[in-house]
N, C-alpha and C positions, 0 to 999 in steps of 0.2 A: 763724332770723336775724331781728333785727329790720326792721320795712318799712319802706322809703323812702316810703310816704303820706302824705300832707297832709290831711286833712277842708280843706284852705283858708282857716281863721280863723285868722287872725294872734291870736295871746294881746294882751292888753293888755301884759305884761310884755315881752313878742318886743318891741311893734313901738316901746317905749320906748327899750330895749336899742341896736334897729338906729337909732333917732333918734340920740342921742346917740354914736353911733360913727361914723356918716354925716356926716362934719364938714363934705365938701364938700357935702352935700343933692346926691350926685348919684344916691342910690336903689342905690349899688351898694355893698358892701362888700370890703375888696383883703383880701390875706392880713395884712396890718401893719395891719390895721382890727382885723380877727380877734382878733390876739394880744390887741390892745388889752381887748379886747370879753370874752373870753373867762378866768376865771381855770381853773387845775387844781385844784381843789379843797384844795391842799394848802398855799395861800396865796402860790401862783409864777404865771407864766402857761406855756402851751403851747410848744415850742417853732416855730421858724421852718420847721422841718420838718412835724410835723404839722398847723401852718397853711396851710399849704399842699398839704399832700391833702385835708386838711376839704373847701378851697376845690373841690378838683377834682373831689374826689368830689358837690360840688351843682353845679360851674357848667355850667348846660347848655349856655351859649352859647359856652362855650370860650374865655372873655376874659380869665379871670384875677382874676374876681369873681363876686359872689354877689347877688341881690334878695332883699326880703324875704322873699318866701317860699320859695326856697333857705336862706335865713337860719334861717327855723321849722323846717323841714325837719333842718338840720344841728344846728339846738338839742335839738330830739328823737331824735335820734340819740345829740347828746353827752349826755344826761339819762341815755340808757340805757346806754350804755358805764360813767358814770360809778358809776348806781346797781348794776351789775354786778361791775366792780371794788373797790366799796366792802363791796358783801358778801361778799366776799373776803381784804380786807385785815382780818383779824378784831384784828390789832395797832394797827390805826389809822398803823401806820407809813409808808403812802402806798408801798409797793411789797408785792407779792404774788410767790410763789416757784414753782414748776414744777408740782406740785400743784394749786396755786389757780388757777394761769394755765388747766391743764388743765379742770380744774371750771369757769371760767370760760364757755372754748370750746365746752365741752359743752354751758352752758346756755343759751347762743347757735347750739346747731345741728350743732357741728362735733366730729366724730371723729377727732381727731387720735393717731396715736400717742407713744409716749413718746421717743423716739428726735425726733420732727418737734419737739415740743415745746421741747425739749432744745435744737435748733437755734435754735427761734425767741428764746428767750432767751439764747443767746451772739450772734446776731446782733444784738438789740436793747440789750441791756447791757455797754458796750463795757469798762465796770470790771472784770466779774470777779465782781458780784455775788451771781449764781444767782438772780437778781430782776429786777422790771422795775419800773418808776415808772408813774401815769398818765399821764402824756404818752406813754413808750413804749407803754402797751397802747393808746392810742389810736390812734396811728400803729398798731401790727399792729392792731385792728380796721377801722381805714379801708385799710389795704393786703388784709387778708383780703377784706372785701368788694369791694372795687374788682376782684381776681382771680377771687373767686366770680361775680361779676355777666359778666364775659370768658368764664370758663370756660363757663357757661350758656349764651352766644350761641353759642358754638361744637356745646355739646352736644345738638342741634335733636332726638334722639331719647330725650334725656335717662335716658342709661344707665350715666353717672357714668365713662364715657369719652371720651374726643375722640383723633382722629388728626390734625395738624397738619403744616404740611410747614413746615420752619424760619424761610422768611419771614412765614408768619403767627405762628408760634410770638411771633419778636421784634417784629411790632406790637403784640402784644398784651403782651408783656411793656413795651414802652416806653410805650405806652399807657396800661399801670396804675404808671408808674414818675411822679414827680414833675415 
């Protein structure tokens, strides 16, 4: 899976980026800064949804916003989600099909089976399509990892099990929910 690291230097390009998005210069970015800020590569922006896991998954302080270097952070991330899905989408057509999503996850870390897979694309593609858009693999990447990073706290012996008793089960599922 890719690391949530920073080396700590803001790129020239980052910290242009978060200037010009940062309309009140209050050093924070909201999730409707984001959208702003962010295009999907496919000449739309992200939606309202997975602007708002981006946000969650950097705000450390739990405010509903992001600083610069949450900001570098979540651009490195999105860099690689995107260069991932694009080696993927071999049609240029801005969605990738059960397959690819597979080969995706794979090379991202994750052994999913074909059955999970299966799911995770009729939960994200509410058409019908058998496909999924960048914004939607993005949302399942920021929700995978957001779950992976739970499940981890849990597994302190790290044996790719956890026993949970239902109310920890739903913090941690509301937790990793928007």
């Amino acid at each position: 899976m890719f690391g949530a690291s920073t080396n700590n230097q803001i790129s020239p390009e980052v910290q242009q980026w978060f200037s010009v998005v940062d309309k009140d210069r209050s050093g924070k970015i909201t999730a409707a800064e984001l959208k702003v800020a962010l295009a999907n590569g496919q000449g739309g922006t992200f939606s309202d949804t997975a602007c708002n896991l981006m946000i969650g998954m950097f705000d450390k302080e739990k405010n509903g916003t992001i600083n610069l270097e949450e900001f570098q952070a979540l651009f490195n991330y999105i860099n690689a989600w995107l260069g991932v899905f694009r080696g993927y989408d071999h049609d240029n057509s801005g969605t990738i099909q059960e397959s690819e999503l597979n080969a995706a996850l794979m090379q991202m870390g994750f052994r999913l089976s074909p059955e999970f897979i299966k799911f995770l694309i009729k939960k994200s593609d509410l058409q019908g399509h058998q496909s999924i858009t960048i914004d939607q693999f993005i949302v399942l990447c920021v929700q995978i990892q957001r779950f992976t990073e739970a499940f981890r706290d849990k597994d302190t012996s790290r044996t790719g099990t956890i026993t949970i008793c239902f109310e920890d089960f739903l913090t941690v599922a509301l937790n990793c929910s928007v």
